[in-house]
C-alpha positions in Angstrom: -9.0 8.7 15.1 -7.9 7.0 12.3 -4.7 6.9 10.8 -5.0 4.9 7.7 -8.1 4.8 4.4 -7.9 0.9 4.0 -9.2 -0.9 1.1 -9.4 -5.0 0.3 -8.8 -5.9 -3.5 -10.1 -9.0 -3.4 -8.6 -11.8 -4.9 -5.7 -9.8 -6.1 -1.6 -10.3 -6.0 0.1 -8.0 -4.5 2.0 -7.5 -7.6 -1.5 -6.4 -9.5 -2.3 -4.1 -6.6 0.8 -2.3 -7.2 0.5 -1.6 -10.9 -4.0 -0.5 -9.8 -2.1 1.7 -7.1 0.8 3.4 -8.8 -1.8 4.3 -12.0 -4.3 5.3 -9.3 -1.9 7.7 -7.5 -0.5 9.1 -10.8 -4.1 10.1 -11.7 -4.3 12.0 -8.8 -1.2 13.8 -9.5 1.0 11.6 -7.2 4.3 10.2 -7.7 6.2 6.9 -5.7 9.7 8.5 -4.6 10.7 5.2 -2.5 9.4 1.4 -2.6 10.7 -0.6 0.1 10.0 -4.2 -0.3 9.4 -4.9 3.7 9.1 -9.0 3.2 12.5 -8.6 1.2 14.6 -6.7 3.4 12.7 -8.7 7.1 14.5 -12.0 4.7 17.4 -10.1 4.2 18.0 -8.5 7.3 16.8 -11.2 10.2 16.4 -14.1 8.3 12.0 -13.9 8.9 9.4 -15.2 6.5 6.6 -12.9 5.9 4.1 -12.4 3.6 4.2 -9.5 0.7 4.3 -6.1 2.0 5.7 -3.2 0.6 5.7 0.4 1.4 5.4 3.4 -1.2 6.3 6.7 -0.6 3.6 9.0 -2.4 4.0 12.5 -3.3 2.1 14.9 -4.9 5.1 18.0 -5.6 2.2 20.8 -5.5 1.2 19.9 -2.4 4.5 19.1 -1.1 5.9 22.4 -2.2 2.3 23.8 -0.6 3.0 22.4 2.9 6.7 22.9 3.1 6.1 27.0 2.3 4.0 26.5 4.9 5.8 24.3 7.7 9.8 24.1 7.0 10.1 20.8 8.5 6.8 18.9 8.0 9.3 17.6 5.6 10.1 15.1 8.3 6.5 13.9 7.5 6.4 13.3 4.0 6.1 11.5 1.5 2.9 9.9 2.2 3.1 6.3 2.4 0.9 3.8 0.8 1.2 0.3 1.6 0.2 -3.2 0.4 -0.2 -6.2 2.2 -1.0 -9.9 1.1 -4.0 -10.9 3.1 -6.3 -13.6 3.2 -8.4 -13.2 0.0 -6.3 -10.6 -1.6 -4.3 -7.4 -1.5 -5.5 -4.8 1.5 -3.8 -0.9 0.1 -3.6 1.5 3.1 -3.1 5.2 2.8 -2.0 6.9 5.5 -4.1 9.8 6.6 -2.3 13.0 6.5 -4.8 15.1 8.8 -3.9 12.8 11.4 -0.2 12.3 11.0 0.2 15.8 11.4 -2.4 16.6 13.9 0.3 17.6 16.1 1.5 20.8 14.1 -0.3 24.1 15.5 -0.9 25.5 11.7 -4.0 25.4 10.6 -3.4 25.8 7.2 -1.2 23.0 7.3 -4.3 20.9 8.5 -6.2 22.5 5.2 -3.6 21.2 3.0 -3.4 17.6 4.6 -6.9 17.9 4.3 -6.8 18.0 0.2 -4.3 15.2 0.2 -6.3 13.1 2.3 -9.2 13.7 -0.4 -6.7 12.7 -3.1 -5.5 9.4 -1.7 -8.9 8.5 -0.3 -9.8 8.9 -3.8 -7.0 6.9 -5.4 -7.4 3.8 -3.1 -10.6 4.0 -4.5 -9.8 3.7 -7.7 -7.2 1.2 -7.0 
């Protein structure tokens, strides 16, 4: 199964992709609680050379606030993290899926509501 909705925007800067992303995510109602610059903190941390990557921590609250009521602890699963990646050619944004990070949890509501937030970022990458 799998986990990510990947997406190349070709001939793009990272920096680009993350301005197309963020306005993408806040159309669909998203917010980005945490950034980590990964290529940043790998330099910082253990002295390696990478190329851009950084992780963003999406969250819709209705659908946060939906899941939680639902599953106390699937807070250990959010937010849903988006990341971008310099590649040959361009930026690739990945999304992760939520129906199958969470495939684990017996509630099948749950699995409805990760279901509806895989539909939103799907669509946002999209629209990146």
């Amino acid at each position: 199964m799998p986990y990510t909705h990947d997406r190349l925007l070709a001939d793009t800067s990272i920096e680009e992709a993350d301005r197309r992303v963020r306005e993408a995510l806040t159309a669909e109602g998203f917010g980005v609680l945490t950034e980590i610059d990964v290529k940043a903190t790998m330099k910082k941390k253990i002295d390696a050379d990478m190329d851009g990557y950084l992780i963003l921590g999406a969250c819709n609250p209705k659908m946060a606030w939906e899941a939680i009521g639902l599953e106390p602890r699937i807070g250990a699963m959010l937010p849903c993290n988006v990341i971008l990646r310099s590649v040959d050619g361009g930026t690739e944004v990945s999304a992760v899926d939520p129906v199958a990070s969470m495939a684990a949890v017996d509630n099948q509501e749950l699995h409805a509501v990760a279901g509806q937030v895989r539909d939103m970022l799907v669509r946002a990458v999209d629209a990146a």
